[in-house]
C-alpha positions in Angstrom: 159.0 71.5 43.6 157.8 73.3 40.4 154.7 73.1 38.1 156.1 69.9 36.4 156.3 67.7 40.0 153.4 69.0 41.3 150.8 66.2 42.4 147.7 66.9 39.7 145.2 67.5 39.0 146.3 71.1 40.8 144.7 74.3 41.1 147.6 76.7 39.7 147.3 80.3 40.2 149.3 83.0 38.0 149.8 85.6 40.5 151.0 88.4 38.0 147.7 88.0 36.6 145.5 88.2 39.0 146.9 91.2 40.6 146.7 92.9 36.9 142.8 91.8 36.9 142.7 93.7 40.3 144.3 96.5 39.6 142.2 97.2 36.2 139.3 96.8 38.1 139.8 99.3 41.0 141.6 101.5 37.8 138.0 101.8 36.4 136.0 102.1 39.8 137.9 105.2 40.8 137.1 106.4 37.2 133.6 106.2 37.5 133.2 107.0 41.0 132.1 103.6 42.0 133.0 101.5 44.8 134.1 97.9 44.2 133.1 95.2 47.1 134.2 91.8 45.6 132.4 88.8 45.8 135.0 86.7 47.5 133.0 83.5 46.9 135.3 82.9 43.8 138.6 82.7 45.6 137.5 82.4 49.1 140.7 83.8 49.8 142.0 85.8 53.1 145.0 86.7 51.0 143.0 87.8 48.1 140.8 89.4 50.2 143.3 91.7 51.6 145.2 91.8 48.2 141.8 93.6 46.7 141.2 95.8 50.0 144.9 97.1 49.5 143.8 98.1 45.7 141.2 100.4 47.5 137.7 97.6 47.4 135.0 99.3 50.0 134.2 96.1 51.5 133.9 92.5 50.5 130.4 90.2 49.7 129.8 86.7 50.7 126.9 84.7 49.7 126.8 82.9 53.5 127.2 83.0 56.4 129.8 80.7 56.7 132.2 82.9 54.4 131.2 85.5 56.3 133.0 84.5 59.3 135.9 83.4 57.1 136.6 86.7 55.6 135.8 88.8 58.6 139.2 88.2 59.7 140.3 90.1 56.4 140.0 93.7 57.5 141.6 96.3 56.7 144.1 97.8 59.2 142.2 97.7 63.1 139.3 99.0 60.8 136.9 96.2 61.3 135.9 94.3 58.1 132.9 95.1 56.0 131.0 92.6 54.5 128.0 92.3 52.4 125.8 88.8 52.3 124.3 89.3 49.0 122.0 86.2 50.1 118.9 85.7 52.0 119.9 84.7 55.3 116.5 84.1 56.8 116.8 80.9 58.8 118.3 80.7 62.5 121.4 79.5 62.1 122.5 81.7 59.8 120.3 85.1 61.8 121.7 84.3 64.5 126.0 83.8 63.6 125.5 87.0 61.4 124.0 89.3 64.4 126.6 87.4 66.5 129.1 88.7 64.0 127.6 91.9 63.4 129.0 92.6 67.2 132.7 93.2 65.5 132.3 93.5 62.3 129.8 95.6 59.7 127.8 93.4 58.5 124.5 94.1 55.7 122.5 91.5 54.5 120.7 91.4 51.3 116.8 90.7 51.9 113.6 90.1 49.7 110.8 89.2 52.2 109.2 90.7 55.4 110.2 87.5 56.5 113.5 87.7 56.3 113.8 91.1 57.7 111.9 90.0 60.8 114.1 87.1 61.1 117.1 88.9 61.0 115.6 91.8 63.6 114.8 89.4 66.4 118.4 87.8 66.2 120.2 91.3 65.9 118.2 92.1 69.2 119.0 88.8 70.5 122.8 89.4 70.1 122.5 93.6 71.0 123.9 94.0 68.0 122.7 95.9 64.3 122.6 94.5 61.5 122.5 96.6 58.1 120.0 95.7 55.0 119.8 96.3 51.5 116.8 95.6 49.5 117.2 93.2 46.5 115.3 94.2 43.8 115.5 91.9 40.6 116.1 93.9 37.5 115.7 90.8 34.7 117.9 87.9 36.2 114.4 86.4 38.0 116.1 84.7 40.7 115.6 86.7 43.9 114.5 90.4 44.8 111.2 92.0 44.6 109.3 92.7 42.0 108.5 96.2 41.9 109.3 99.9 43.2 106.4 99.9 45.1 107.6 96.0 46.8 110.7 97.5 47.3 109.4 100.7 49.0 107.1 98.9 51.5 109.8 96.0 52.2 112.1 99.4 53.2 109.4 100.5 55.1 109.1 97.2 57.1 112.9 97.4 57.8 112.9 101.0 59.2 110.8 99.8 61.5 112.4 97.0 62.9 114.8 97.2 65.9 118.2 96.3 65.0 118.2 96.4 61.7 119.5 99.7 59.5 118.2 100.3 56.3 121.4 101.2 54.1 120.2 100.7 50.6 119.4 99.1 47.6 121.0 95.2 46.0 121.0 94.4 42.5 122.6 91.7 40.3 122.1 92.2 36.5 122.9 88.4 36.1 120.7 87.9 33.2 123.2 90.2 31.1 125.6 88.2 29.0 126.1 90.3 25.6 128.8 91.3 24.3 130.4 94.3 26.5 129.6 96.9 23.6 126.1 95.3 23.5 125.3 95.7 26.5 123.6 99.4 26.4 120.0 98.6 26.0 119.7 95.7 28.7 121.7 98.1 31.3 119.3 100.3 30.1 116.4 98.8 31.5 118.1 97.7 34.4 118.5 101.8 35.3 115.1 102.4 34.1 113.8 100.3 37.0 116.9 100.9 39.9 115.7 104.8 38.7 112.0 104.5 39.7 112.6 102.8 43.2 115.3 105.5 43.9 112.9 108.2 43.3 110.3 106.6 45.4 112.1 106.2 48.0 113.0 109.3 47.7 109.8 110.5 47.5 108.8 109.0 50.3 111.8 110.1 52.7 114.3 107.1 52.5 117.6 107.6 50.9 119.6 104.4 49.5 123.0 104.9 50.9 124.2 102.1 49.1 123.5 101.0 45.5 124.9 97.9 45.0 125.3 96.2 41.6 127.2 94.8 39.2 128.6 91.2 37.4 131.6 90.0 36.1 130.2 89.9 32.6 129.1 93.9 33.1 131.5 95.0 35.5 133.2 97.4 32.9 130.0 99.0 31.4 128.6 99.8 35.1 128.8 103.4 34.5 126.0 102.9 32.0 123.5 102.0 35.2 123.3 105.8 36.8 122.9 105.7 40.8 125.2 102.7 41.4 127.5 103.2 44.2 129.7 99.7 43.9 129.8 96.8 41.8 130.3 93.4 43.2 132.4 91.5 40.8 133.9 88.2 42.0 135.1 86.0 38.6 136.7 89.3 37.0 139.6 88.0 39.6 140.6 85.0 38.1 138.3 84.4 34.8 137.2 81.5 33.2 135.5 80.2 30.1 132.3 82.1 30.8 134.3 85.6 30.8 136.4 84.4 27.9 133.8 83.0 25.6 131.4 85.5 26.5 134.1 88.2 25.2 134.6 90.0 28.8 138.3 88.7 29.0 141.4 87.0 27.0 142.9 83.9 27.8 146.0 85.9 29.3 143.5 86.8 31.6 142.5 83.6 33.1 145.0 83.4 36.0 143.5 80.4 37.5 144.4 76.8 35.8 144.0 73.4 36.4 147.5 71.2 35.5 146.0 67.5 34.4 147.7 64.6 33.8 146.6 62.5 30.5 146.1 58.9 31.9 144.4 57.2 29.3 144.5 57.0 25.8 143.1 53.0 25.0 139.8 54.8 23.7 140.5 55.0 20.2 139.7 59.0 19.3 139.7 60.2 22.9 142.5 60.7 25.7 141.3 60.5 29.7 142.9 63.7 31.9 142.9 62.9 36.0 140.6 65.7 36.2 136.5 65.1 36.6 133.7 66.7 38.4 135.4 66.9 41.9 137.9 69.1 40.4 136.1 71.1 37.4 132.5 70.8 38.5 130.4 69.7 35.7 129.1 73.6 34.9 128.0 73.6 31.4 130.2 77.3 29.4 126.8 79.8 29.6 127.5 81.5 26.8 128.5 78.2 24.5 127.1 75.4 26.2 128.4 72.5 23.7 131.8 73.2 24.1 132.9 70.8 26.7 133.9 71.5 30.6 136.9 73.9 29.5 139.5 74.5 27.7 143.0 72.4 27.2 145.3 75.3 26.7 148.1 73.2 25.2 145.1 71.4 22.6 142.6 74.2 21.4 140.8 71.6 19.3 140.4 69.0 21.6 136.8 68.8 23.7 136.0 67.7 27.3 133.0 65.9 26.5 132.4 63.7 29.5 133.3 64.0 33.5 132.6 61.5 35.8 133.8 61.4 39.4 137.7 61.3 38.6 137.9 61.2 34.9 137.7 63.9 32.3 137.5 62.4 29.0 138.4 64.1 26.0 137.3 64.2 22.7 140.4 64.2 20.2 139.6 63.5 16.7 139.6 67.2 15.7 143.2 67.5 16.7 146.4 67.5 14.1 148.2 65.8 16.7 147.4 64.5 20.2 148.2 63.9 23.9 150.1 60.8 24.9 149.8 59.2 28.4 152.0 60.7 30.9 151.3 64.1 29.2 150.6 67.0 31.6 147.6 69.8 30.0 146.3 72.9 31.4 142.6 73.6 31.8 140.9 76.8 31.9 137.3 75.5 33.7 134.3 77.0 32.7 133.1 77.9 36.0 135.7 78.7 38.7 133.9 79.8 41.5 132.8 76.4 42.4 135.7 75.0 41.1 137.6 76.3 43.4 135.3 75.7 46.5 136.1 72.0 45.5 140.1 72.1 46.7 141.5 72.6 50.2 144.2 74.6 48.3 145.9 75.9 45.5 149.5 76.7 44.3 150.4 80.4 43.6 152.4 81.6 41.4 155.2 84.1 41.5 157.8 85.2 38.8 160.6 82.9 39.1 159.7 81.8 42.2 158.7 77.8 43.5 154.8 77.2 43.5 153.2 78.6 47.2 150.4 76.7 48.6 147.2 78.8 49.4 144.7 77.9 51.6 141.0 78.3 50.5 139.8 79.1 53.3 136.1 79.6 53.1 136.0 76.5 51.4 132.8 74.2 52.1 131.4 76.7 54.1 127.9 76.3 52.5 125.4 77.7 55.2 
């Protein structure tokens, strides 16, 4: 079997680029002094996993519980694995499998609320176990963490005095950040103005953030501009996708991940149908150019996916100076491939002259 049998629509991974895309990344974390713990909710991946702990990652982040257990299997060496849930985990379920799993591996949890905090604290005791906690504070993206040094001061204060948790430190995600890379000074700029004031009261007040956690895909390489960050948690920057490359943080040789389509229409006069709809690209709108369709067909630059339903992907065709026939096999590069990929059991990998490797995904569907 090669890339022209495979069954499609297929998840095709270029395994010479992802390792370049990991190797850049831990290139410029050792440069700046930062630790990178990547969020493995893009490939869900116990082979990337280890592939980015070999390149020198500190850890990995999960958003549940569910990857969690998944990827504590990926640790390095008899070291057990470390893992950051940069994700409120406040309900029962989830408490109580993370202080179960805190027993053999490290395990941190990003929290906003007392409530949280307490829930975690009463399962960690439950299991005899401890369970490590950093503080989100939002710095613009206005999604989760508190809201001020002084919230983020008292909601440390509430931790260190809970049995079995640890206070280790401080969670950010400057999400809201999608300018150009060389843009990007004055809104990383307020970002460190407010990380700076809750570091020095905390300080001033006798807690020390071990742990400074930051960092996107989209600012991964301009980090360095947000003083008192210790890692970055990048997770697309593995594979990329049309956010990264329309936004400017990539090129298209740096989108290792692909979907192969087959065209299987072409009676619409103007438009071609690919075997490829929302349960295999998700229907994720580009962020930073929301018009242009759900990816990109590699092989037709001109052409638009305008439409997904279930199983078809229609595609817009009138711009092109020539077109795809039935039969046809195109490449996508989806907008989003993080959930993307969550939606297949597997994907092929790709090696230099070698026949395509299945590869599990094997947090996939774990949700809670």
């Amino acid at each position: 079997m090669d890339v022209t049998t495979l069954p499609t629509p297929a998840l095709v991974i270029d395994a010479a680029i992802v390792r370049r895309n990991v190797e850049r990344m831990a290139a410029y974390a050792r440069e700046h002094a930062l630790g990178v713990r990547p969020h493995t909710k893009t490939h869900k991946s116990l082979r990337l996993a280890a592939m980015q702990l070999a390149a020198g990652a500190v850890g990995l982040t999960v958003a549940k519980a569910g990857e969690a257990e998944a990827m504590a299997q990926a640790g390095r060496g008899d070291a057990p694995a470390d893992l950051l849930v940069a994700y409120p985990a406040l309900d029962p379920s989830r408490a109580n499998r993370l202080a179960r799993l805190a027993r053999r591996a490290t395990v941190r949890v990003a929290v906003d609320s007392a409530y949280a905090a307490e829930a975690l604290a009463e399962a960690a005791e439950r299991a005899n176990g401890t369970i490590g906690i950093l503080v989100d504070v939002d710095v613009g993206m206005g999604r989760t963490g508190v809201q001020s040094p002084v919230a983020a001061l008292a909601l440390a204060q509430k931790v260190d005095s809970l049995p079995g948790l640890r206070l280790d430190g401080i969670m950010i995600y400057p999400g809201h950040v999608w300018d150009p890379p060389d843009a990007q000074a004055p809104a990383l700029a307020a970002v460190a103005v407010i990380l700076g004031a809750t570091l020095a009261l905390w300080r001033e007040n006798g807690f020390e953030a071990r742990i400074v956690s930051g960092g996107s895909t989209p600012t991964a390489y301009q980090s360095h501009l947000i003083p008192g960050l210790t890692e970055i948690r990048p997770g697309t920057y593995v594979f990329n996708d049309m956010n990264a490359l329309r936004g400017g943080f990539c090129g298209l040789n740096d989108c290792a991940a692909r979907i192969v389509c087959t065209v299987v229409s072409e009676a619409v006069p103007g438009q071609v149908v690919i075997d490829a709809g929302s349960k295999t690209l998700t229907s994720d709108r580009c962020i930073p150019a929301p018009e242009s369709g759900h990816g990109l067909i590699v092989e037709y630059p001109d052409a638009r996916i305008t439409k997904l339903s279930e199983e078809h992907g229609q595609v817009d065709v009138t711009a092109c100076s020539r077109r795809p026939r039935v039969g046809e096999r195109v490449t996508v590069v989806p907008n989003h491939i993080c959930p993307c990929v969550n939606l297949h059991d597997a994907a092929w990998w790709l090696e230099p002259g070698e026949p395509p490797e299945s590869l599990v995904v094997d947090a996939r569907g774990r949700t809670s």
